[in-house]
C-alpha positions as CSV (number, residue, x, y, z in Angstrom):
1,X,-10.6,16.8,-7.8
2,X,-11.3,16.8,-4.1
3,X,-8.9,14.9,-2.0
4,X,-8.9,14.3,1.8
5,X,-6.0,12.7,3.1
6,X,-6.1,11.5,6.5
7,X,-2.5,10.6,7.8
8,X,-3.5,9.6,12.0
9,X,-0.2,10.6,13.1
10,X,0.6,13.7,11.3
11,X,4.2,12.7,9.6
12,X,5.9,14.6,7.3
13,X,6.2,12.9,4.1
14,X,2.4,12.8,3.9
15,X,2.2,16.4,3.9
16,X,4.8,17.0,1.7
17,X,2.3,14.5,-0.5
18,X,-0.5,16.6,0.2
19,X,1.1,19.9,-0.8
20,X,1.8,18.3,-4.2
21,X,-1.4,17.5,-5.3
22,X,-2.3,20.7,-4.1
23,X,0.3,22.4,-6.2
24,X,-1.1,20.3,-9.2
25,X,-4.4,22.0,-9.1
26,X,-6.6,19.8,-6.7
27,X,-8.6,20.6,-3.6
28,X,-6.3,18.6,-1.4
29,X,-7.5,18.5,3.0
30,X,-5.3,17.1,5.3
31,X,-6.7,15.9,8.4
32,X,-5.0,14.3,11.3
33,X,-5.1,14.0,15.1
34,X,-3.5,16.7,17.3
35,X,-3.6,14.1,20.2
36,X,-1.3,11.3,19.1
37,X,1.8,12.1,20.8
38,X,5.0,11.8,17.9
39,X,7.1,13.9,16.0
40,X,5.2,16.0,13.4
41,X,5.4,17.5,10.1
42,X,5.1,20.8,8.4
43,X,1.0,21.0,9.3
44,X,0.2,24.6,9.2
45,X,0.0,26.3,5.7
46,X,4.1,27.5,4.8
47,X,5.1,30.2,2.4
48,X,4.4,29.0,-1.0
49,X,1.4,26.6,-0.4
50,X,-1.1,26.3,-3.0
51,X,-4.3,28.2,-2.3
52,X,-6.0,24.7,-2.6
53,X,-4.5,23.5,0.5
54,X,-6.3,23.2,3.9
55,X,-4.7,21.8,7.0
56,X,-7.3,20.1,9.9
57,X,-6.1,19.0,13.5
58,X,-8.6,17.0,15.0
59,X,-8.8,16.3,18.7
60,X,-11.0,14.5,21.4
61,X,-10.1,17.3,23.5
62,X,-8.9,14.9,26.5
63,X,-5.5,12.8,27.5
64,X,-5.0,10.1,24.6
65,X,-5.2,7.0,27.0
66,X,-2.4,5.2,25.2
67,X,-1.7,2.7,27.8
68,X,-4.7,1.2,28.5
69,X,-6.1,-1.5,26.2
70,X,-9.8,-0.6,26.7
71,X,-9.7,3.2,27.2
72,X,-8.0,3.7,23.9
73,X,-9.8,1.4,21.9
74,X,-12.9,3.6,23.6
75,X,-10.7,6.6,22.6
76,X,-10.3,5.7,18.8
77,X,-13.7,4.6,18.9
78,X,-15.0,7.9,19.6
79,X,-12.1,9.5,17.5
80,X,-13.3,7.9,14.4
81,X,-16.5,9.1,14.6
82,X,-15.1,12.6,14.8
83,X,-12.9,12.2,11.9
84,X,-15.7,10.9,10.0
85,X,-17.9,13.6,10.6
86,X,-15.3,16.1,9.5
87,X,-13.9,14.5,6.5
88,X,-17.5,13.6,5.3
89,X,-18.8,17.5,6.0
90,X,-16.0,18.7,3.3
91,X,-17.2,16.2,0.6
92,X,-14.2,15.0,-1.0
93,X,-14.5,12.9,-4.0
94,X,-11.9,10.4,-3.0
95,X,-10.4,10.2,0.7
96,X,-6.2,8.6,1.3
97,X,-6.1,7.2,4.5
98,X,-3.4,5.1,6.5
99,X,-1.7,5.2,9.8
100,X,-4.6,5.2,11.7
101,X,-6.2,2.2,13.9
102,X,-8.8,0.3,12.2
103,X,-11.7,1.2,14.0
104,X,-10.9,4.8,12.9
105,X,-10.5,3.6,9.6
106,X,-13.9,1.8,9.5
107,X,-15.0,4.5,10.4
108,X,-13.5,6.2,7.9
109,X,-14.6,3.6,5.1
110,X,-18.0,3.2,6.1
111,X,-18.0,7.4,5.6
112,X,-17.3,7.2,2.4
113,X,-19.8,4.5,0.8
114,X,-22.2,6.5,3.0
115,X,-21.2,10.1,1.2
116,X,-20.1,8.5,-2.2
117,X,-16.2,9.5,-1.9
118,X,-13.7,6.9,-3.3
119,X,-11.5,5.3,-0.6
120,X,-7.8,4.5,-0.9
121,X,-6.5,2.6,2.2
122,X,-2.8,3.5,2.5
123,X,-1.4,0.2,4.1
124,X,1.2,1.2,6.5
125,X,1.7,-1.3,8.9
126,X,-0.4,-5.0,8.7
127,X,-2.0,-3.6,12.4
128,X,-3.5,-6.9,13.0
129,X,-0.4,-9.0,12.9
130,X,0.7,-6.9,15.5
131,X,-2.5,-6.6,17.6
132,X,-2.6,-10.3,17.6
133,X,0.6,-11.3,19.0
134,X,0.7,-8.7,21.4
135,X,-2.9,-9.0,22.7
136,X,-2.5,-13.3,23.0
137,X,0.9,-12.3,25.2
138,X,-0.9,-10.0,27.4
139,X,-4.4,-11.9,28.0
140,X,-4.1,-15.3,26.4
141,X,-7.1,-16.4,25.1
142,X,-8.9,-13.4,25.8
143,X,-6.4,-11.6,24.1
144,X,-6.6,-14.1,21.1
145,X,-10.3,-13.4,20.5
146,X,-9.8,-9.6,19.9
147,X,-6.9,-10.5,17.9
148,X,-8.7,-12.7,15.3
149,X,-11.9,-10.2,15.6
150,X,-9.1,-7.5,14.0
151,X,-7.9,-9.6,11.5
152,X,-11.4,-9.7,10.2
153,X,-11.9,-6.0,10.2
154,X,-9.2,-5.7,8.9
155,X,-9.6,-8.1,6.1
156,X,-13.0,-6.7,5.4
157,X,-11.5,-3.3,5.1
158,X,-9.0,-4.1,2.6
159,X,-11.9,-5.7,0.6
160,X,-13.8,-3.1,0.9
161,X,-11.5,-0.1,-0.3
162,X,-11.1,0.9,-3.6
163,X,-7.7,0.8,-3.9
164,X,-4.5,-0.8,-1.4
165,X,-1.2,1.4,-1.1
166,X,1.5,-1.2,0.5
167,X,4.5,0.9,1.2
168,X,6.1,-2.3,0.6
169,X,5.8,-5.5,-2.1
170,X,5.8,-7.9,1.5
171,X,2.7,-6.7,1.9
172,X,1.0,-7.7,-1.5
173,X,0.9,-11.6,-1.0
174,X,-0.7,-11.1,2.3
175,X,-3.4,-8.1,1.1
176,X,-4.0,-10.8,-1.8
177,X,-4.5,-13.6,0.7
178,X,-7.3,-11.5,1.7
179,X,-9.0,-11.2,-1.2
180,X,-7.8,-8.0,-2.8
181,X,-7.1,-8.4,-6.8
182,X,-4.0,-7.7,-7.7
183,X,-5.0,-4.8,-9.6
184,X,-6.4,-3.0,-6.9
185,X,-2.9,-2.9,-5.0
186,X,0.1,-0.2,-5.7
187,X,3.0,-0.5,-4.2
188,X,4.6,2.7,-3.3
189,X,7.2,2.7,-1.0
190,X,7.4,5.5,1.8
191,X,9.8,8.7,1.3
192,X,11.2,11.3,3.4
193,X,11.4,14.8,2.0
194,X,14.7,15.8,0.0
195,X,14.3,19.6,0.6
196,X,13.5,20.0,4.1
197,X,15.7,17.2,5.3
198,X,19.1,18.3,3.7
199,X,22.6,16.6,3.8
200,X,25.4,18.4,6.0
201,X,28.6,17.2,5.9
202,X,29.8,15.6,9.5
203,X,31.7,17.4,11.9
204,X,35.4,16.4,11.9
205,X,36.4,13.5,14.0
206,X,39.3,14.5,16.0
207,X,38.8,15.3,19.3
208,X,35.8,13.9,20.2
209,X,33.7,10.7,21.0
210,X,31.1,9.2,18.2
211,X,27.7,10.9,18.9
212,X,24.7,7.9,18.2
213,X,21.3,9.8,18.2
214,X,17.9,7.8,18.2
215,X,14.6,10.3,17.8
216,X,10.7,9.4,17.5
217,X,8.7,7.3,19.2
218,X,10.5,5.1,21.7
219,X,8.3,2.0,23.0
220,X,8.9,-1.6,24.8
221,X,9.3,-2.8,21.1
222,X,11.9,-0.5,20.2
223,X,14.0,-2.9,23.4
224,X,15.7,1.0,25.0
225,X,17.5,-1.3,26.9
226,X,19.7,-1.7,23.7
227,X,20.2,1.7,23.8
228,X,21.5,1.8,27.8
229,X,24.0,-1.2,26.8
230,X,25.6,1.1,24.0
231,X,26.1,4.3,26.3
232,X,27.4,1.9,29.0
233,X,30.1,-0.5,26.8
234,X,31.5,1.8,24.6
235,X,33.1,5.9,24.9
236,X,30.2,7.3,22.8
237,X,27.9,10.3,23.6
238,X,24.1,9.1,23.1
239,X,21.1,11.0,23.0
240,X,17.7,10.1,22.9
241,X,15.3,12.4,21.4
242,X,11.8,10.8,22.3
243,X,8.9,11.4,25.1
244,X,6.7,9.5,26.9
245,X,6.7,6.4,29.9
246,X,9.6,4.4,28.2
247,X,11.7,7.6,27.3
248,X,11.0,8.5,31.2
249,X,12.1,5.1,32.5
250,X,15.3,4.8,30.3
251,X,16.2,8.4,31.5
252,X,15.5,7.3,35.3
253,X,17.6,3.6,34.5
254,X,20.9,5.7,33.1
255,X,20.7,8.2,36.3
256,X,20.7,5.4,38.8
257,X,23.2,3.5,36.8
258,X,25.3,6.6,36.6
259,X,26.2,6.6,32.7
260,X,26.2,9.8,32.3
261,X,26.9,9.4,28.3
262,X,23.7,8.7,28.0
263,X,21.0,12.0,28.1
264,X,17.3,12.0,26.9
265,X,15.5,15.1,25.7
266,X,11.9,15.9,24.3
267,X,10.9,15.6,20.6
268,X,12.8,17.4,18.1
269,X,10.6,20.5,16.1
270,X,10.5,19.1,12.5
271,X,12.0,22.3,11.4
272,X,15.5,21.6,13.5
273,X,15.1,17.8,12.7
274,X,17.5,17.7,9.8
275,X,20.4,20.2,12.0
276,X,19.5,17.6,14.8
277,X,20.0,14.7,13.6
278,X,23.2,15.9,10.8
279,X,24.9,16.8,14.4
280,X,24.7,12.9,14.6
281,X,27.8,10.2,13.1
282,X,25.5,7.5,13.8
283,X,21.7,7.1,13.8
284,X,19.7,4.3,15.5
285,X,16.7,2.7,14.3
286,X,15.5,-0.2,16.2
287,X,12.5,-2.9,15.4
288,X,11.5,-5.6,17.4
289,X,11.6,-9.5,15.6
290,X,7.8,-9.6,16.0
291,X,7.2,-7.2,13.8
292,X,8.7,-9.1,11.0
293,X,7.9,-7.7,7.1
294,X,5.0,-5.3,8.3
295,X,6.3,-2.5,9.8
296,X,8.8,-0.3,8.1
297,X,10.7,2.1,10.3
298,X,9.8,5.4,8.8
299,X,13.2,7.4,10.5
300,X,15.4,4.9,8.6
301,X,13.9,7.3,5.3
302,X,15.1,10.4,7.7
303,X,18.5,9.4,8.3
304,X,19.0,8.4,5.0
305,X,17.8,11.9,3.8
306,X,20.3,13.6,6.5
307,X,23.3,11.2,4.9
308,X,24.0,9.6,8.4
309,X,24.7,6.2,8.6
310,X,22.1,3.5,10.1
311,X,23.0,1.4,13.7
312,X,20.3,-0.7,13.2
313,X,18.5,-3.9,14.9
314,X,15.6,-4.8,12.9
315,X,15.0,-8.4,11.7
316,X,16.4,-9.3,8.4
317,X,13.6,-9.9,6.7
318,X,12.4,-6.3,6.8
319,X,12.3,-3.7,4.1
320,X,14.2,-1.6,6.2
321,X,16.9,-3.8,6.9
322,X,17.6,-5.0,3.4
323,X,17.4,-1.7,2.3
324,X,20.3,-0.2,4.5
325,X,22.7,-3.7,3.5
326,X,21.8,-3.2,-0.3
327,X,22.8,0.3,-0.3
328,X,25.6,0.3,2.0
329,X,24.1,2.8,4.5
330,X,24.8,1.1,7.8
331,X,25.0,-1.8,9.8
332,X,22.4,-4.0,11.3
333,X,22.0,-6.8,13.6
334,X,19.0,-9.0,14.3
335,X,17.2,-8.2,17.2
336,X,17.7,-10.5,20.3
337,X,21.3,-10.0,19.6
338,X,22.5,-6.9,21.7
339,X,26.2,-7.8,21.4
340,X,26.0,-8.0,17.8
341,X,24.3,-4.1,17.9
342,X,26.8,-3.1,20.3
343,X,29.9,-4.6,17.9
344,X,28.7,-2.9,15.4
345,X,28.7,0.6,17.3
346,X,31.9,-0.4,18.1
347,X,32.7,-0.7,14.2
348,X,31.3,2.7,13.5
349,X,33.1,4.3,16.6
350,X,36.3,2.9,14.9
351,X,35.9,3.9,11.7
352,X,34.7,6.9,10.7
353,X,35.9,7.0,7.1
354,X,33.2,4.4,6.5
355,X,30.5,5.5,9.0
356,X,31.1,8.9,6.2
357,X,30.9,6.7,3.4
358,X,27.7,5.0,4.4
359,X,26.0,8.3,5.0
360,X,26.8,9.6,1.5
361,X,25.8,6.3,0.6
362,X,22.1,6.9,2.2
363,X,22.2,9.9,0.8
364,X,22.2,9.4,-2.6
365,X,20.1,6.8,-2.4
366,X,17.4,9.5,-1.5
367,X,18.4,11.5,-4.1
368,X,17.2,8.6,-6.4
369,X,14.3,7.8,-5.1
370,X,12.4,10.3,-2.9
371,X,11.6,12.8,-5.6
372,X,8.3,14.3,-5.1
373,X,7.6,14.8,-8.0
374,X,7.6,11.1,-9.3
375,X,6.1,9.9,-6.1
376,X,2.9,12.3,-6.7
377,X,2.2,11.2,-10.4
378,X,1.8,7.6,-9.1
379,X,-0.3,8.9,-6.2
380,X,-2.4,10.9,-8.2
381,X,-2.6,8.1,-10.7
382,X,-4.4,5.8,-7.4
383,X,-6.4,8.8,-6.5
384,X,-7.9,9.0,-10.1
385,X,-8.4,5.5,-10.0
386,X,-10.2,5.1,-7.4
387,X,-12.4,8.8,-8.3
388,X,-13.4,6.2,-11.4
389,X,-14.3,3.2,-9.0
390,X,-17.0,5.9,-7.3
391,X,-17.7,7.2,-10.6
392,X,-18.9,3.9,-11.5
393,X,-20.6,2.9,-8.4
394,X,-22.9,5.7,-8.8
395,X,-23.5,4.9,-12.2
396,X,-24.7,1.0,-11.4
């Protein structure tokens, strides 16, 4: 078969997934946006690649207005458009797409009715929720309009779409609040890649202060401030691996504060991720309350691949967070509580038999459940599904 797979950002476990279907035979495009500024995958063809594997960066070809509410909505308007147009000119018989913002995936949707491809809306995050709560706080009732006019679209799309991928099962009662039969959801949790994020053994602890690194995007919601409290309490070296105005501003706050245990660099190349972040003892992955059940940190996957164990503050309630306490691969506090984050650096600073433990711990939890293999059957399994759905539709 034909497959597009449109991951917005560009991350790595989607291209891993997209160089397995192509290694299983099928015509398999990966499209994504060269704009977006995060850490990226493998997304030029590597040694080894199936000959049925294309790789397509997309751009608008100016600035990514990212911090202004109207210019980027104008932005991802226009990028949609482009997206569509590409993805629609390759004809694909059934087009995977998720983190991207849902007028680029209506866009996207409305594509492929128009050209006949299946569609398979790969549920990331439940971008509404999010849009919602942030848009009411920022221009009240104004704010709360565009909100609800989201949650329609993005009800609507969820109806629409052949099939639903939630990458967790907290997502299901809500995509079946919104009409979606059960048997048009999978749930298929997100992965980091076993082979090109290997496990390296720490460094030995004498001699030297507990190194916390935190990498990828670093926003308002990821609270850096967090972050400036642990290089300030405690006699750890932390580094910050992100870009962009917060990374900026928490670099500016530790210089004028004069902790100097605290240094912020630029994004890591994927291919010196996994030496990067295994120079860690700890890694911190951070969530803010509001986001609740639907958003799933993907760089808790990464450090569990690396075997480092997990200073986290995400709510409780989140995949992430249950996941690291039910496999013993780090510590988390709630957020709003930066004293309970900070005691628990101060746990993993003390102890680094167990801060060892836990990564093995993460570890081998990958080792059980990120196979590739496995994760592509049930992905291919969606794919043929919904090639059928079009199948059908044509037919009627």
């Amino acid at each position: 078969m034909r497959f597009a797979i449109f991951d917005y950002a560009g991350h790595p476990f989607q291209a891993e997934l997209s160089r397995e279907l192509a290694r299983r035979g099928h015509e398999t495009a990966h499209f994504f946006s060269s704009d977006i500024q995060t850490p990226k995958g493998r997304l030029t063809l590597q040694p080894g690649d199936a000959a049925t594997l294309s790789f397509h960066p997309l751009t608008l070809g100016v600035p990514f207005q990212k911090y202004s509410f109207v210019k980027r909505q104008m932005q991802e308007r226009q990028f949609g458009r482009i997206a569509a147009a590409a993805i629609g000119a390759w004809r694909p018989d059934v087009i995977l797409a998720g983190n991207a913002p849902l007028d680029v995936q209506d866009a996207m949707l409305n594509m492929a009715r128009s050209e006949g491809a299946g569609f398979v809306f790969w549920l990331q995050d439940i971008y509404s929720e999010a849009m919602s709560v942030i848009l009411t706080r920022k221009l009240g009732v104004l704010g709360a309009a565009v909100g609800a006019y989201y949650t329609r679209l993005e009800n609507t799309l969820l109806r629409r779409s052949d099939r639903v991928v939630a990458i967790s099962a907290d997502f299901v009662p809500h995509v079946q609040r919104r009409g979606v039969p059960a048997g048009r959801i999978e749930v298929i949790e997100n992965w980091a890649s076993l082979d090109e994020l290997a496990y390296m053994a720490p460094a030995p602890a004498e001699g030297r202060r507990a190194r916390f690194i935190y990498s990828g995007t670093l926003g308002h919601k990821h609270n850096p401030d967090y972050i400036l409290a642990l290089a300030r309490d405690l006699d750890v070296e932390v580094i910050v691996h992100s870009e962009g105005p917060v990374a900026d501003e928490l670099a500016a706050e530790a210089a004028a504060k004069g902790i100097a245990n605290l240094k912020v660099g630029g994004w890591v190349p994927y291919d010196m991720l996994a030496a990067t972040l295994g120079s860690a003892d700890v890694l911190i992955a951070m969530i803010e309350k509001e986001a609740g059940v639907f958003s799933v940190p993907s760089k808790v996957l990464t450090s569990l691949c690396v075997g480092r164990a997990i200073l986290g503050s995400i709510p409780k309630e989140n995949l992430a967070a249950r996941l690291i306490t039910r496999e013993g691969a780090g510590l988390v506090s709630e957020p709003g509580d930066p004293a309970g984050f900070v005691a628990n650096a101060r746990r993993l600073m003390d102890d680094r038999a167990l801060t060892a433990q836990m990564g093995r711990a993460g570890r081998a939890y990958a080792e059980k459940t990120f196979a590739i293999t496995a994760i592509g059957d049930r992905f291919e399994a969606v794919l043929r599904a919904a090639g059928e759905a079009r199948t059908a539709r044509r037919a009627s």
